[in-house]
C-alpha positions as a printed Julia matrix, in Angstrom:
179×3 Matrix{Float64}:
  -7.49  -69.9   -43.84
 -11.05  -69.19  -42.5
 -10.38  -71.19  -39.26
  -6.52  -69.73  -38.62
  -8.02  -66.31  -38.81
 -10.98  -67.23  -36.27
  -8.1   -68.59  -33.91
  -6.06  -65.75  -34.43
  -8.71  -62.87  -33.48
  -8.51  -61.01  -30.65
 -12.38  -60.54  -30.22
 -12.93  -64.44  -30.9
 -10.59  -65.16  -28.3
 -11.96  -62.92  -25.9
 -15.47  -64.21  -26.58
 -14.26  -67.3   -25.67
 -12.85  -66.68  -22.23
 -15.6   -64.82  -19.92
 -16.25  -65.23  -16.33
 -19.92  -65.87  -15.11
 -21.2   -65.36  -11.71
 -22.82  -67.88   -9.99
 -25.49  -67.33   -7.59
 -25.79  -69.69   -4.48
 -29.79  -70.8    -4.9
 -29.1   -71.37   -0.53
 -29.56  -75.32   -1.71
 -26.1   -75.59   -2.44
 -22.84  -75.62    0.21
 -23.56  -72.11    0.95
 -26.94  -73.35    2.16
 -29.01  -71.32    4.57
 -31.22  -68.16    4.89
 -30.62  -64.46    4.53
 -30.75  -61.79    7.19
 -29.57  -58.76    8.91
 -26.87  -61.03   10.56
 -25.58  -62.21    7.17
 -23.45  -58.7     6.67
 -21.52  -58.94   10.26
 -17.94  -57.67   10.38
 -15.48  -55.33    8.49
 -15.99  -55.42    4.81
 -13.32  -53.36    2.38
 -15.75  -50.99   -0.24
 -14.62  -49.88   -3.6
 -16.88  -47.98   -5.86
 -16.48  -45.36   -9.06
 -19.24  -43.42  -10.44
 -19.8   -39.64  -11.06
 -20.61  -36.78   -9.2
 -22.2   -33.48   -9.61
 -21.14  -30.41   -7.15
 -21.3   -27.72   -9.72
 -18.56  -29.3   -11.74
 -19.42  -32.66  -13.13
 -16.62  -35.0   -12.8
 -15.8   -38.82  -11.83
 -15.49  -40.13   -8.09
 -13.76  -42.97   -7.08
 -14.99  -43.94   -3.13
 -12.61  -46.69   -0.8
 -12.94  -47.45    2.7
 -14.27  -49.7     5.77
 -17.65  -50.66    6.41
 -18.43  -52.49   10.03
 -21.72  -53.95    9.97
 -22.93  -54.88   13.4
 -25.08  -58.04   12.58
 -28.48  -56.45   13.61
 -29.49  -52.72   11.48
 -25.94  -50.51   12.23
 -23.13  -49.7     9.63
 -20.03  -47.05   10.59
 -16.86  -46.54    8.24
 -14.63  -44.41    7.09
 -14.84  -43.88    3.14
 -11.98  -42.37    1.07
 -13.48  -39.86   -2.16
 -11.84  -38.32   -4.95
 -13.9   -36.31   -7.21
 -12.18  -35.65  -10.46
 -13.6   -32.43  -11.22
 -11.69  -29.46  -11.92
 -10.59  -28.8    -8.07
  -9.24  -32.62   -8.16
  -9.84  -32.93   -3.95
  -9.99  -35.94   -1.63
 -10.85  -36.34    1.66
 -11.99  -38.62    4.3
 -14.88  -38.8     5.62
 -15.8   -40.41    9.09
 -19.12  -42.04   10.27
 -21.11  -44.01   12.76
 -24.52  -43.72   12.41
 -25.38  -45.36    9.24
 -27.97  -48.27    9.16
 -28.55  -51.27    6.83
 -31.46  -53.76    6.4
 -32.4   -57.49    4.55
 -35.02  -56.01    2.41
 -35.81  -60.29    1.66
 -36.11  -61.65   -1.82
 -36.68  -65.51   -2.05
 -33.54  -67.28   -2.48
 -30.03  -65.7    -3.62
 -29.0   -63.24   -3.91
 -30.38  -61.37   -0.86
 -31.3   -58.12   -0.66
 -30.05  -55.2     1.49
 -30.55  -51.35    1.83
 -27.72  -49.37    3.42
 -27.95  -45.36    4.17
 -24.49  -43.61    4.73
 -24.55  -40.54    6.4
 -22.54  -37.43    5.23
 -22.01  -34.08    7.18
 -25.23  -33.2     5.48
 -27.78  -35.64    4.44
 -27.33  -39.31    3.27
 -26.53  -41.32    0.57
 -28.4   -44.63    0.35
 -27.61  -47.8    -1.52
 -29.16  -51.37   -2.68
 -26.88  -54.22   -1.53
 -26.56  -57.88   -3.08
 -25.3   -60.6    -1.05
 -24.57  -63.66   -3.05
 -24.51  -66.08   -0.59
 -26.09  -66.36    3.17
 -22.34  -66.15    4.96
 -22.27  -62.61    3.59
 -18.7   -62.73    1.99
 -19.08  -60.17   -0.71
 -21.53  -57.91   -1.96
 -22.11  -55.44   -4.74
 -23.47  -52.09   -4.37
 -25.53  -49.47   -6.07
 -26.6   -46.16   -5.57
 -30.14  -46.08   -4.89
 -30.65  -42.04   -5.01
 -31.63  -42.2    -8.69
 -28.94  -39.92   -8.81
 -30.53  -36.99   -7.27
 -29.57  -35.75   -4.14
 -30.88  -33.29   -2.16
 -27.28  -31.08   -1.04
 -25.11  -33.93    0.52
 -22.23  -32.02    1.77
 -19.3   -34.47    1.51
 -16.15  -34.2     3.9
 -17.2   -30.19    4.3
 -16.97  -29.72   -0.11
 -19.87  -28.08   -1.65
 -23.04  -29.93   -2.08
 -23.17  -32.51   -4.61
 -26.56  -32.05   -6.4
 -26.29  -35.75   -8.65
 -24.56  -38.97   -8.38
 -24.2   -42.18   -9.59
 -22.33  -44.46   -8.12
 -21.42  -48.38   -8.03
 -18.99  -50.74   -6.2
 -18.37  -54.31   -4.21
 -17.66  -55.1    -0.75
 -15.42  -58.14    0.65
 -15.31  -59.37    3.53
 -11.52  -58.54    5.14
 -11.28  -61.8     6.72
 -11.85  -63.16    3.48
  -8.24  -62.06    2.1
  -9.18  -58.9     0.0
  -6.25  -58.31   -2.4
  -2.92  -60.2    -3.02
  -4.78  -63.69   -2.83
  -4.79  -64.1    -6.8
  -8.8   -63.78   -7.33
 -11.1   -61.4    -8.88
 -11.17  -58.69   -6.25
């Protein structure tokens, strides 16, 4: 009885199936360094977090990010704030920078500032593996900003946001993996 119950529970069975992310330790068939070169191209982002323009509410960001190889980022990022005015806009730019902040081995390290109309939002980027296929991202603010005006709204005073970036010639969405 004890063991048809333990095979029949949800939560056992979901304890049993998890997914667990592998770092490449550069030794491996991912081998080689880290640098400003390893985020080169046009990456999709997708991030969710919260945001704070006088009316707390959840933001969902999704766009284009073309890094250049050497310290330059532009995009074009996509934000809903689900506050009580519900907007979204887009929001162009071109002068955004990124750098390999190092760390021995994987995952490296990355900064990445995003400018808005006013001020910038910056972020702490980790690259799995040296070819720079994905990467995850994370607000790096400590969730105070100093009156970012995004896409012309008011200023958003706090934030907190998170997402991951894929490479697009490395089949984001519709290829059956964990996007």
């Amino acid at each position: 009885m004890a063991l048809a119950l333990a095979v029949g529970s949800p939560a056992l069975a979901f304890a049993r199936h998890h997914s667990v992310t592998k770092w490449d330790d550069g030794g491996g068939a991912g081998g080689g360094s880290f640098s400003a070169a390893t985020l080169n191209g046009t990456y999709i982002f997708q991030g969710s977090g919260f945001a704070d323009d006088g009316k707390a509410g959840e933001v969902a960001v999704l766009g284009t990010l073309t890094f250049d190889g050497v310290s330059a980022v532009a995009g074009n990022l996509i934000l809903t704030h689900g506050d009580s005015l519900q907007n979204s806009c887009n929001d162009t730019f071109a002068a955004g920078t990124y750098s390999f902040t190092g760390g021995s081995g994987a995952p490296g390290q990355f900064t990445m500032q995003v400018p808005f109309s006013t001020g910038n939002i910056n972020f702490g980027l980790l690259v799995p593996d040296p070819e720079g296929h994905s990467a995850l991202a994370i607000q790096s603010d400590n969730g105070t900003l100093a009156g970012v005006t995004v896409c012309g709204s008011a200023s958003i005073t706090s934030m907190s946001l998170k997402g991951k970036l894929k490479r697009l010639d490395e089949g984001f969405g519709g290829d059956g993996g964990d996007d």
